[in-house]
C-alpha positions in Angstrom: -11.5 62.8 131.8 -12.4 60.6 134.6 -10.4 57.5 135.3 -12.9 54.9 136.4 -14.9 56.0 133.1 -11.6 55.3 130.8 -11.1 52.0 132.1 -15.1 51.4 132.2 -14.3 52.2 128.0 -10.8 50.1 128.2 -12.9 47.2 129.3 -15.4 47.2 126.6 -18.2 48.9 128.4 -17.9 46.9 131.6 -17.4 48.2 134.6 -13.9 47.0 135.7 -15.3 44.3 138.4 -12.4 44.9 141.2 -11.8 48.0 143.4 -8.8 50.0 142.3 -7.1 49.9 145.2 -7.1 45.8 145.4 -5.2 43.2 144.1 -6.9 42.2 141.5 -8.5 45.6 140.2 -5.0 47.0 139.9 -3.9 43.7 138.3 -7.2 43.8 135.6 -6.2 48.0 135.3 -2.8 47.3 134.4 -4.3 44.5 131.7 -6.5 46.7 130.6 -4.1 49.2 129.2 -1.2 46.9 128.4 -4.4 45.2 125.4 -4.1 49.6 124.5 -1.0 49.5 124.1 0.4 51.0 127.4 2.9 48.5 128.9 4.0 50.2 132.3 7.2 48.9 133.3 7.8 46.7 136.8 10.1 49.9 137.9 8.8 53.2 137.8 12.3 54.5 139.3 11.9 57.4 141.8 7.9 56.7 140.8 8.3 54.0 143.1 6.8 55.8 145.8 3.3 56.9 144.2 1.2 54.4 145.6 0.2 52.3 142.5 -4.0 53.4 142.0 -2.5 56.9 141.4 0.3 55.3 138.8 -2.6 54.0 136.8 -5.2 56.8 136.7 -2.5 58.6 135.0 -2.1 56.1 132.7 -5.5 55.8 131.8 -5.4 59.9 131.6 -2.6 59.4 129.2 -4.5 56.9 127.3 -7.7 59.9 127.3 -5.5 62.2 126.3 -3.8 60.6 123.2 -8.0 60.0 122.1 -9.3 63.3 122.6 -5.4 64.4 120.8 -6.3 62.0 117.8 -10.4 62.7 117.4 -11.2 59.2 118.7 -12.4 59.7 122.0 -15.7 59.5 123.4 -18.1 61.9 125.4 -20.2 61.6 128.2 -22.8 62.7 127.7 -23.0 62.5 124.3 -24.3 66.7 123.4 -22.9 68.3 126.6 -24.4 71.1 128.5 -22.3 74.3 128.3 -20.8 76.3 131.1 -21.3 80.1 131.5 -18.3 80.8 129.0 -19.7 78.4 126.1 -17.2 75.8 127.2 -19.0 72.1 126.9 -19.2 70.3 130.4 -18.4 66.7 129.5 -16.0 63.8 130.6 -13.9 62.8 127.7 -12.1 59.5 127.1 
């Protein structure tokens, strides 16, 4: 899984058009997963102190995560290449 490619799929195929680490990219990556269903709260607690880009690549992992989990995520590419022990190289999301 690769963050920037899970929000890329979050925003309909767009590429998010904002930075991560501005204003307004964190603001459009926090939209982005609240419209899938993952509301992070204002107060992340002791979380606090994960500077906030991290906070959401996680989220978006967890949003990956609960695809590949359920059979509906995608791959890139589509019929992966396979490593020396048969295991596909691919980014899922």
């Amino acid at each position: 899984m690769h963050p920037e490619v899970s929000f890329y799929a979050l925003a309909g195929g767009v590429p998010p058009a904002y930075a991560k680490k501005t204003w307004r990219g964190q603001n459009l990556r926090r939209s982005l997963l609240a419209e899938a269903g993952l509301v992070l709260p204002d107060e992340l607690g002791d979380a606090d102190r994960v500077p906030v880009d991290d906070v959401l690549d996680a989220a978006a992992a967890a949003w990956s995560a609960h695809r590949i989990a359920t059979g509906t995520a995608s791959r890139v590419p589509e019929t992966p290449e396979t490593d020396a022990e048969g295991h596909p190289v691919e980014i899922r999301y």
